[in-house]
C-alpha positions in Angstrom: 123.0 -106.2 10.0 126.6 -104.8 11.0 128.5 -108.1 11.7 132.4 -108.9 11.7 134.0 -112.3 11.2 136.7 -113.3 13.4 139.5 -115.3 12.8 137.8 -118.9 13.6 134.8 -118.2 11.0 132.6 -116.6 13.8 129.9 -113.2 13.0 130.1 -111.1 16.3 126.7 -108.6 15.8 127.2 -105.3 16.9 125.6 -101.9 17.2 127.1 -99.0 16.9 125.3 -95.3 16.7 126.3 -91.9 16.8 130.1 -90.4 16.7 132.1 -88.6 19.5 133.8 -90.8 21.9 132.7 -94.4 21.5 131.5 -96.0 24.9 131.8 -100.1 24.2 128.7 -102.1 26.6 129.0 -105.8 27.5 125.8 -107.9 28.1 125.5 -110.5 30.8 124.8 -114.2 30.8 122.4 -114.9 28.4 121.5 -112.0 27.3 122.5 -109.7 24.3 123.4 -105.9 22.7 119.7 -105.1 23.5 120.0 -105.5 27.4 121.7 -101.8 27.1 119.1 -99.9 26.0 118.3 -97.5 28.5 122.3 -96.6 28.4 122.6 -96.6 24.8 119.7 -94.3 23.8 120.7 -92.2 27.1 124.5 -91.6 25.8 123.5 -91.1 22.1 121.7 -88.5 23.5 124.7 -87.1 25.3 126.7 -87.4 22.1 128.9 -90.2 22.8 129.0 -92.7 20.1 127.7 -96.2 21.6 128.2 -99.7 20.6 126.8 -103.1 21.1 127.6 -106.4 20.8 126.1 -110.1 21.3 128.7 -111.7 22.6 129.1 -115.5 20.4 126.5 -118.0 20.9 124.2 -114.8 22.4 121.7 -112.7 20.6 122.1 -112.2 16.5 126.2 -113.3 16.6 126.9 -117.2 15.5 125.7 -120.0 17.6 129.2 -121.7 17.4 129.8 -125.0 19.4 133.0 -123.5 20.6 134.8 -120.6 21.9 132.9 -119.8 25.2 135.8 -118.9 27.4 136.8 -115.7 28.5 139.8 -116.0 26.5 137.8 -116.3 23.3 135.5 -113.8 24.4 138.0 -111.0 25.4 139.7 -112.1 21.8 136.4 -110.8 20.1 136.4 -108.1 21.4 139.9 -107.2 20.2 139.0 -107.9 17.0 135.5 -106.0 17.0 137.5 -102.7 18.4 140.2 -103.2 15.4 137.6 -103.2 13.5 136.1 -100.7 14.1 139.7 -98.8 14.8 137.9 -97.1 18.6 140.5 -95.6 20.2 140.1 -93.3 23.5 136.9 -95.8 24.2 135.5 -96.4 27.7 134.5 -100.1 28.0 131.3 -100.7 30.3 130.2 -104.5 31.6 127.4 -105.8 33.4 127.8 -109.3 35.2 129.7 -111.4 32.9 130.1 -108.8 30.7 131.8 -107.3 33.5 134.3 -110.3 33.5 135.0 -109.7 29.8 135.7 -106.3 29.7 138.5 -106.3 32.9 140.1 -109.9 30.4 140.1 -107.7 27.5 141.4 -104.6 29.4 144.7 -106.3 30.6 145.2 -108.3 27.8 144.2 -106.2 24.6 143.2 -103.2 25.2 146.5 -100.9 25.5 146.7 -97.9 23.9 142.9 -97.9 23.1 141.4 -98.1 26.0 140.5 -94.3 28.5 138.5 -96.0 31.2 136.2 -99.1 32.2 133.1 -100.0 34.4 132.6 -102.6 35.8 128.7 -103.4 36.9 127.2 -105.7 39.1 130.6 -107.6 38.0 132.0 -111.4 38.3 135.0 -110.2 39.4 137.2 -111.5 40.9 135.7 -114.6 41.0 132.4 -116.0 41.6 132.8 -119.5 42.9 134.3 -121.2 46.1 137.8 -122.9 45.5 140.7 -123.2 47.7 142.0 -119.7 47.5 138.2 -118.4 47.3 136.9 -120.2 50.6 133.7 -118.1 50.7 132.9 -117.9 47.3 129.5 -119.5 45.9 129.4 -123.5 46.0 129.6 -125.4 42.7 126.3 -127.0 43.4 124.9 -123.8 42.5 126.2 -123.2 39.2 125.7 -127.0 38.8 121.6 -126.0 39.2 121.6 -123.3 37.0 123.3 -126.1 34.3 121.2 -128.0 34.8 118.1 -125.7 34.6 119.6 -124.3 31.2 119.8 -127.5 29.8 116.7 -129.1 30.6 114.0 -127.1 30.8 115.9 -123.9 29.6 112.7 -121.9 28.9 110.6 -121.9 31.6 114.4 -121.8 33.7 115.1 -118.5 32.2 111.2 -117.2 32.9 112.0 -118.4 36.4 115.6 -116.9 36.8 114.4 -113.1 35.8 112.6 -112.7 39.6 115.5 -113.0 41.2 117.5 -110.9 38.5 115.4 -108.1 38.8 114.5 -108.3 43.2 110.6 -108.8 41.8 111.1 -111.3 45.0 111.1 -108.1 47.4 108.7 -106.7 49.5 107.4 -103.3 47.8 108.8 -104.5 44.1 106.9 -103.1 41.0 107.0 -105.7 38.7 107.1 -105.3 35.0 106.0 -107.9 32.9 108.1 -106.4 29.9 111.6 -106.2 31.4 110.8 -109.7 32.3 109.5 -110.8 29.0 112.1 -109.1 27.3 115.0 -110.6 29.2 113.4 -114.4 28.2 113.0 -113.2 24.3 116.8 -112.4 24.2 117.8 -115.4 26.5 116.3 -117.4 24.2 117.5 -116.0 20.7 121.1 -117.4 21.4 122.2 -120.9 21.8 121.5 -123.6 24.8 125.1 -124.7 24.3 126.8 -121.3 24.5 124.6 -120.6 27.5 125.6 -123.6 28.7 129.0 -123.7 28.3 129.1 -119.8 29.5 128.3 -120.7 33.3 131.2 -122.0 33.9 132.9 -119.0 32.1 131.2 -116.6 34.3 131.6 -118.7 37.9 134.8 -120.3 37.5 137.3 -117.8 36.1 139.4 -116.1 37.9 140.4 -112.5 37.2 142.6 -111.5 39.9 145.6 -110.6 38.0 143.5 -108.9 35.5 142.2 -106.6 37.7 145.7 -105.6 39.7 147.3 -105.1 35.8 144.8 -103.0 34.6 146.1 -99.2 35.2 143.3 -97.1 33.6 140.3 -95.9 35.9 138.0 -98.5 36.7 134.2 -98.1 38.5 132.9 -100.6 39.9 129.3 -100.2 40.7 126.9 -102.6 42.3 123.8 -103.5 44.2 123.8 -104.4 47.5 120.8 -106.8 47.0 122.3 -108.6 44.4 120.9 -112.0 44.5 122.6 -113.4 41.6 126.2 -111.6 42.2 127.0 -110.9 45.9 128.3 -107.7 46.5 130.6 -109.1 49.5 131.8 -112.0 47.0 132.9 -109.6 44.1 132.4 -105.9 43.6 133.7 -105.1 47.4 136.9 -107.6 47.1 137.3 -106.2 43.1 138.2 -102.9 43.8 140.9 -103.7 46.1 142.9 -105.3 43.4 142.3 -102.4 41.4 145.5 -99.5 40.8 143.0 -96.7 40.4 139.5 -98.3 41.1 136.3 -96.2 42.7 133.2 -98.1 44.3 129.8 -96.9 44.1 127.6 -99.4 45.8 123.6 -98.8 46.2 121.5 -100.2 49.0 118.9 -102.1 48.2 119.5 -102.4 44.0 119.5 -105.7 42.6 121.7 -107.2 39.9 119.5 -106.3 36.8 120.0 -102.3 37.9 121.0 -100.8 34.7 117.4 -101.5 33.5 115.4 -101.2 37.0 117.4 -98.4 38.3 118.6 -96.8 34.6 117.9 -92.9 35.5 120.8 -93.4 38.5 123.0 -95.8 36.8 123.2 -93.6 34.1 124.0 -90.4 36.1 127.1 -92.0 38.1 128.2 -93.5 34.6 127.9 -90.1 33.0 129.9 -88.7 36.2 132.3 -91.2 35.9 133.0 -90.7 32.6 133.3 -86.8 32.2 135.7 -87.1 35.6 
């Protein structure tokens, strides 16, 4: 398995397929490499060369008690694109992977970085504090804690309705995206899952977004049940220096799988631009 080790001892798992210019994807909370499928095959095929990683504590990389900031994770990265010495790349992140993605942008990604996406994103910030009066109560996250710690399982079986708008009228349901999000929430660790909610809710990425000055999408689903539009992707790309919304009626926040053939299209837009 391709695996680095980063400077506290930690493997980060990656894929990475194909040559041309490399095209870096970012998995959400809890997920892993794999939820990219339908972009990674799609952009092989296009000739781009696309990589994959499980963020720590998620998917194949080390189940490691510590390190699940956004700091730590945006730090990974850094040391995953050294690595592999990608240059000219075009970062993509969906959900928390969005959050990562705009933290490694401002902080390491000068001189190596051509664009970034940002999908169905965290950013700015997801929860309500005193400068975010309308952002989502702390009780909530406090749930989803609370259903990850005990009773993490049948939690995550629970969670993927909502994910994926299954809960709408007219929804065609597939059994296999749903089974297949559970099998790689539950390949990583409870702890890193754990630990990641608050990663994902409570950080705030403001002054990430208004230093970052390469081109930034932000795409996102105006049904998103689990990451408002209002909260995040509409207020995100105001911070932005050169940022471009695309937001889609009716999509829900697990739209990269559900609603892969346009996602991929606007990404593919985007990225030839």
């Amino acid at each position: 398995m391709n695996k680095i080790t980063v400077k506290d001892g930690t493997e980060i798992y990656y894929k990475d397929w194909g040559t041309g210019q490399p095209i870096v994807f970012h998995h959400g909370w809890p997920l892993s490499g794999d939820d990219w499928d339908a972009q990674m095959m799609f952009f092989l095929d296009k000739g781009f060369r696309v990589i994959a990683h499980d963020r720590r504590g998620h998917g194949r990389s080390s189940q490691t008690a510590d390190g699940h900031d956004m700091d730590t994770y945006a730090a990974d990265v850094a040391e995953l694109v050294a690595a592999l010495d990608l240059k000219d790349a075009i970062h993509v992140g969906h959900s928390t992977g969005g959050g990562e993605v705009i933290r490694y942008v401002a902080k390491h990604g000068k001189g190596r970085v051509a664009k970034a996406v940002l999908i169905s994103a965290v950013t700015p910030i997801m929860a309500k504090t005193e400068n975010n009066p309308e952002g989502v109560p702390i009780a909530i996250f406090d749930e989803i804690r609370q259903g990850t710690a005990t009773q993490r399982s049948q939690y995550f079986r629970d969670f993927t309705t909502a994910f994926y708008g299954y809960n709408r009228e007219g929804a065609k349901v597939s059994e296999g995206v749903k089974e297949n999000w559970w099998r790689q929430g539950m390949m990583g660790s409870i702890k890193a899952h754990y630990d990641c909610i608050k990663a994902f809710s409570e950080t705030d990425f403001t002054e990430d977004l208004k230093s970052v000055d390469v081109p930034v999408l932000v795409m996102h689903g105006e049904d998103d049940q689990i990451v408002p539009f209002a909260l995040t992707g509409a207020k995100a790309v105001k911070l932005l220096k050169d940022g471009k919304l695309i937001s889609y009626p009716g999509f829900p926040h697990g739209m990269p799988t559900t609603e892969a053939a346009t996602i991929n299209a606007d990404l593919l837009a985007f990225i030839q631009a």
